[in-house]
C-alpha positions in Angstrom: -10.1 3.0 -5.0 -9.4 5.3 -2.2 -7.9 3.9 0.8 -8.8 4.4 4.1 -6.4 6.4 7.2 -7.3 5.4 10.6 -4.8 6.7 13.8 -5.0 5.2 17.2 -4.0 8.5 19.5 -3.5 8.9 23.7 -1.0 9.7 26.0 1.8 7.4 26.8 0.5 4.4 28.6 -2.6 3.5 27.5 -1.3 0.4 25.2 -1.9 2.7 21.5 0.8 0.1 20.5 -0.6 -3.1 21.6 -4.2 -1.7 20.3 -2.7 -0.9 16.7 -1.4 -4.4 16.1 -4.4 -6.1 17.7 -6.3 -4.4 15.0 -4.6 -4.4 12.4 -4.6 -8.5 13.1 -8.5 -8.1 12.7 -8.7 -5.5 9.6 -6.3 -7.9 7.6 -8.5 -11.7 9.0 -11.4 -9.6 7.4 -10.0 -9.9 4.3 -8.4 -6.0 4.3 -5.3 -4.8 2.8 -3.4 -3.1 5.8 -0.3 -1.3 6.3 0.7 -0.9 10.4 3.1 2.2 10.4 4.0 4.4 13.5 4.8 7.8 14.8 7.5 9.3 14.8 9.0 6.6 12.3 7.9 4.4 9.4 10.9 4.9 7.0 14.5 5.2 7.8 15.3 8.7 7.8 11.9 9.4 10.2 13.1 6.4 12.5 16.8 8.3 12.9 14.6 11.7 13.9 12.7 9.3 16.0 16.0 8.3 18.1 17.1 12.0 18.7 13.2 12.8 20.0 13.3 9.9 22.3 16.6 10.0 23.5 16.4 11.0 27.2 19.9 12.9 26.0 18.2 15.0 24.0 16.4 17.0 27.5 17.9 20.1 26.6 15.7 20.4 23.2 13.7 23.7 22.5 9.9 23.0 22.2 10.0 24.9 18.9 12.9 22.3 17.5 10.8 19.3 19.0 7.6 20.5 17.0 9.5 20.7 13.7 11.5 17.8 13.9 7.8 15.7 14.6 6.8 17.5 11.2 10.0 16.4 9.2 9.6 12.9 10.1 6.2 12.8 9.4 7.1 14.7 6.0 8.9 12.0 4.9 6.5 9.4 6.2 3.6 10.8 4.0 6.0 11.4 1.4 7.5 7.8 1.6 4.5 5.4 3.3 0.8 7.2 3.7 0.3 8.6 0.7 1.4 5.7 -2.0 -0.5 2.8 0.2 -3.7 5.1 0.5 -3.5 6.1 -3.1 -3.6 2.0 -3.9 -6.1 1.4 -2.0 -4.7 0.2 1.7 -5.9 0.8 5.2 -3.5 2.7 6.7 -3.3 2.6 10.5 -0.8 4.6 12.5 0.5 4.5 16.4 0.4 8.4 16.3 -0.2 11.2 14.2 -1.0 14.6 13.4 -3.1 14.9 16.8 0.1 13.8 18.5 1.6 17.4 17.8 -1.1 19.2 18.1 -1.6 17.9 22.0 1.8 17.1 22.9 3.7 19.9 21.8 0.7 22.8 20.7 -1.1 22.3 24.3 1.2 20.0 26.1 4.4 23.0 25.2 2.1 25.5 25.0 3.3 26.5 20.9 0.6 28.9 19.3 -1.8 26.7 17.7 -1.5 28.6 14.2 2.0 27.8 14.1 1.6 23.7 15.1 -1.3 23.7 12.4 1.0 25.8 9.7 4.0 23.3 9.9 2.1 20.3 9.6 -0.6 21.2 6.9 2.8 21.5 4.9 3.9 18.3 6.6 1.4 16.5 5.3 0.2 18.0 2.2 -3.4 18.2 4.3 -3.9 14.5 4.8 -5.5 13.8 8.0 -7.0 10.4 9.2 -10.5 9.5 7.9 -10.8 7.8 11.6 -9.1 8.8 15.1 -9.2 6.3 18.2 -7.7 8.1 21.5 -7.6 5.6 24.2 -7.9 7.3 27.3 -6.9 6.7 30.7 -6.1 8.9 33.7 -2.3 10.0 33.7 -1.2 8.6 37.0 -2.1 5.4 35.5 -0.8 5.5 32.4 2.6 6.6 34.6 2.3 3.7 36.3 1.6 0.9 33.6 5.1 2.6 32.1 7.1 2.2 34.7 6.0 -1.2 35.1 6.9 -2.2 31.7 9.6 -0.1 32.0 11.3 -1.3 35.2 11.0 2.0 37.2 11.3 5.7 35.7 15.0 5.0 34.6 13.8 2.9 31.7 11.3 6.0 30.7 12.1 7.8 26.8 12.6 11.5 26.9 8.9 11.7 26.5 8.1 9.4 29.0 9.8 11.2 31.8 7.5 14.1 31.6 5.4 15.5 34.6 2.0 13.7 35.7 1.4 17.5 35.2 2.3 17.3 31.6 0.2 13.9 31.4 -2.9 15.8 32.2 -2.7 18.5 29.7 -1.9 15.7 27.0 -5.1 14.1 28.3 -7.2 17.4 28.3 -6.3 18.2 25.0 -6.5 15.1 23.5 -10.4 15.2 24.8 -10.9 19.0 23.5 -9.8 18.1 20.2 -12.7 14.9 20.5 -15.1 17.2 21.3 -14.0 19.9 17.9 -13.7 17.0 15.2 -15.8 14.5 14.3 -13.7 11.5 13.2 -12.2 11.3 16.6 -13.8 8.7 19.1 -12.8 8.2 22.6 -12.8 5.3 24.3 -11.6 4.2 27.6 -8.2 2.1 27.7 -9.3 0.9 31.2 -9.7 -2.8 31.8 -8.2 -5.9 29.7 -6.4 -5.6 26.2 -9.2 -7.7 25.3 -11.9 -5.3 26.7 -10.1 -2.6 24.9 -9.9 -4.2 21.8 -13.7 -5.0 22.0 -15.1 -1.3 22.2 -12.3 -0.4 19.3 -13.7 -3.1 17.1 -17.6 -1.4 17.9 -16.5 2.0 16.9 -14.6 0.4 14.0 -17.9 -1.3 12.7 -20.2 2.0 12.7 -17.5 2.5 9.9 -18.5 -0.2 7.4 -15.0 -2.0 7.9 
């Protein structure tokens, strides 16, 4: 039995990692096999790349180094993680993916598209997610709701320090790519976790899950 690859996708802010575990509370109480993974991470060698993307002392990185050191980690993490659960027959579902890249770095960096695509179709050995959720918010926002977790701007990972300007390309990109592919749904991270989780759950049931 094939399993089943679902991503939950937007720019920082918009509580992707709250939604994930909410969800994968209600996949696994419906009687679902579910592995909760993230990006970058989900083994120990993607984790360590994780550190260096994240670390605000990594500023001085080269979009071209940032792009291919997303696609190593998540090399190893379809190596190690997505591809053995889906192959038995798991729900995978991932804070991040392939989409990730292809905003932040292709359209949020401004790398060729060809050459974000290239790196990751060897990434990944061409798995992509059977469903994408992108919660999405306006960026001052989702600036905001960081800081506020984060105790002001100083608490902010490299990523998190970006531009509002940055922000709205992420967000721009994230709804062209909604409008190109099929298996991605938008849905607005505005209001309570609760609400949120309520219109995820609706797109999740047009599924069959």
């Amino acid at each position: 039995m094939a399993g089943f690859f679902i991503t939950v996708e937007g720019p920082d802010g918009t509580g992707k990692s709250t939604q994930v575990k909410l969800l994968g509370q209600y996949l696994k109480e419906r009687g679902h096999e579910v592995l909760l993974t993230r990006e970058p991470g989900g083994t120990s060698l993607a984790e360590k790349i994780r550190s260096i993307l994240l670390d605000p002392g990594s500023a001085g990185i080269a979009p071209e180094t940032e792009a291919l050191l997303y696609a190593a980690a998540r090399a190893q993490h379809v190596a190690e993680v997505i591809a053995p659960a889906l192959a038995s027959g798991k729900i995978v579902l991932s804070d991040r993916f392939i989409d990730s890249t292809i905003v932040y770095q292709g359209i949020g960096r401004g790398l060729a598209a060809g050459d974000i695509a290239a790196i990751n179709s060897f990434a990944t050995g061409g798995i992509k997610p059977d469903l994408t959720i992108v919660l999405d918010l306006e960026p001052e926002e989702g600036l905001a709701r960081l800081a506020s977790r984060c105790n002001g701007q100083e608490g902010f990972d490299r990523m998190e320090q970006e531009s509002v300007e940055f922000y709205r390309k992420v967000r721009e990109g994230y709804l062209a790519l909604a409008r190109q592919e099929e298996r991605i749904k938008v849905i607005s991270a505005k209001g309570t976790v609760e609400k949120v989780q309520e219109r995820i759950i609706e797109i999740l049931k047009q599924t069959g899950l």
